[in-house]
N, C-alpha and C positions, 0 to 999 in steps of 0.2 A: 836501606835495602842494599844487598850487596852486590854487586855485578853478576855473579851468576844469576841470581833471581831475575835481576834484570835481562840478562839473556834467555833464559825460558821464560819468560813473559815476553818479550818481543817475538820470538824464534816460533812460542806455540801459536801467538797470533798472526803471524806471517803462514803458517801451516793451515791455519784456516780459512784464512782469507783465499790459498791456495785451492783449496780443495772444494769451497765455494763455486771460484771461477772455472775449474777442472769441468764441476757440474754443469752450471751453466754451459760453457762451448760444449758441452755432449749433449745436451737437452736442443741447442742452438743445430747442431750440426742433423740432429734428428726429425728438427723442423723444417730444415732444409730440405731433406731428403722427401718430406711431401709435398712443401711448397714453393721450391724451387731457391736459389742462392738469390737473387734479385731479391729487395726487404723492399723495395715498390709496389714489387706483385703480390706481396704475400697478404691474406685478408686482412691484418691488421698492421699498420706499422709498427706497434708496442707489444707482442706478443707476450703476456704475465706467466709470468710461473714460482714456483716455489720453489725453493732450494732448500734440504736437509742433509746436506755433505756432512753434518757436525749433528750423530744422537741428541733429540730434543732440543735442536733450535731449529726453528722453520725462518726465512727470509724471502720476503718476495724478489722477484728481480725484474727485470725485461732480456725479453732475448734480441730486440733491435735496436738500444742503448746501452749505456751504462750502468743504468738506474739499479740501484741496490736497495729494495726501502730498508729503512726501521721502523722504531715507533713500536707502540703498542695496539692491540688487539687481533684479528684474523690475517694470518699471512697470505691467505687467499684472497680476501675483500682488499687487502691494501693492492695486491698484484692485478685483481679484476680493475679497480679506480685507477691505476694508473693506463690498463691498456685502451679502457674506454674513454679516457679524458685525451687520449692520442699522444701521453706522455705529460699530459700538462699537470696531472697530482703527483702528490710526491705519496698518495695512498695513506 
């Protein structure tokens, strides 16, 4: 592999990873705006949601950790299992 390859492979998955978390903190900050900044108050502490910053790839996340799932099957169902287990699946 030559070094350039190596760069646009690194470079485009740093751009996604990017545009992933872009989403998230906008989806986050929108949560905010109904359920107040406090993630104590908020009715879940694991709030799921989906992320599709990148056509055709869907990603569950949380909007009150870090949690990013993978895995296969429903990127809904994995993001619903983790906000009902209170962060304790990994969906």
């Amino acid at each position: 592999m030559t070094e350039w390859v190596s760069f646009k492979r690194g470079s485009s998955g740093v751009n996604v990873a990017r545009r992933f978390w872009a989403q998230r903190e906008y989806l986050r900050r929108a949560y905010e705006s109904v359920y107040g900044s406090d993630p104590e108050a908020w009715p879940t502490r694991h709030p799921g949601v989906v992320l599709n910053a990148v056509p055709h790839i869907d990603h569950p996340a949380c909007l009150g950790c870090q949690w990013f799932g993978g895995g296969s099957g429903s990127a809904l169902l994995r993001a619903r299992a983790h906000e009902t287990s209170e962060g304790g699946s990994d969906g």
